[in-house]
Residue, then its C-alpha position, 0 to 999 in steps of 0.5 A: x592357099x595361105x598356111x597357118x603361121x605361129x603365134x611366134x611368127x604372129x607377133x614378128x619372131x625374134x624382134x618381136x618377142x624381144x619388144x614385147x618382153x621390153x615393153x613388158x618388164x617396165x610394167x611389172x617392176x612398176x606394178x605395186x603387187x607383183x613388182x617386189x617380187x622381181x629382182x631390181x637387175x631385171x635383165x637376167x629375167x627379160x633374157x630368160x622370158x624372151x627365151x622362154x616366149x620364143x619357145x612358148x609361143x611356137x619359135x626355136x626352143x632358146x629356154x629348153x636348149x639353154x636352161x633345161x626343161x622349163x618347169x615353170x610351175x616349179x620355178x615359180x614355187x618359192x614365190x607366193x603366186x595368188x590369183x590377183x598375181x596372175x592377174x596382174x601379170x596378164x594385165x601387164x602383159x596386155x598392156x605390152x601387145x597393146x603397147x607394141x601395137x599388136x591387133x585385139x584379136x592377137x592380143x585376145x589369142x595371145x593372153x588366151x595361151x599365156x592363162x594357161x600358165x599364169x594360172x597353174x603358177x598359182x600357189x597361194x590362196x588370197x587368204x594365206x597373204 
């Protein structure tokens, strides 16, 4: 009888979140609307996703166990986040599984789990920017 894995096990566990965060962070500083909102030193920030993915997606709770709660919504505040933002991330990100190989059903399931959240960042109407 085959058990259910996580979406952590899914994507290859450690090493793969760490390819798909690498092949991710490119993809946004190279993005024209939501590149600019990056610092240009994007390590810190590759290490906080990979830490925060890992946990997200059902692996051991690295962001939690360093950083704290994530209060991503919280987080993510200051930044003027409209729904072209969220969906520039997601096609980043889509671009990424593609990229590191994974099947379109995992990439359909994982961007599924990751609109949750890039959704609820939203802050700004199209209007207000």
């Amino acid at each position: 009888m085959k058990r259910n894995i996580s979406l952590y096990e899914a994507v290859g566990e450690a090493e793969g979140i760490r390819t798909i965060v690498e092949l991710f962070y490119p993809k946004v500083q190279a993005h024209p609307l939501i590149g600019p909102l990056f610092p240009e030193d994007i390590n810190p920030v590759i290490d906080k996703q990979y830490m925060f993915l890992s946990q997200f997606l059902g692996g051991p709770s690295l962001y939690s166990d360093e950083h704290g709660h994530p209060m991503m919504r919280a987080r993510h505040m200051p930044f003027p986040i409209t729904r072209r933002h969220a969906e520039a991330w997601l096609s980043c990100m889509r671009s990424a599984l593609e990229e590191a190989g994974h099947t379109q059903e995992l990439r359909d399931l994982l961007i599924e789990r990751l609109s949750g959240p890039a959704y609820h960042f939203v802050n700004t109407s199209e209007e207000e920017t």
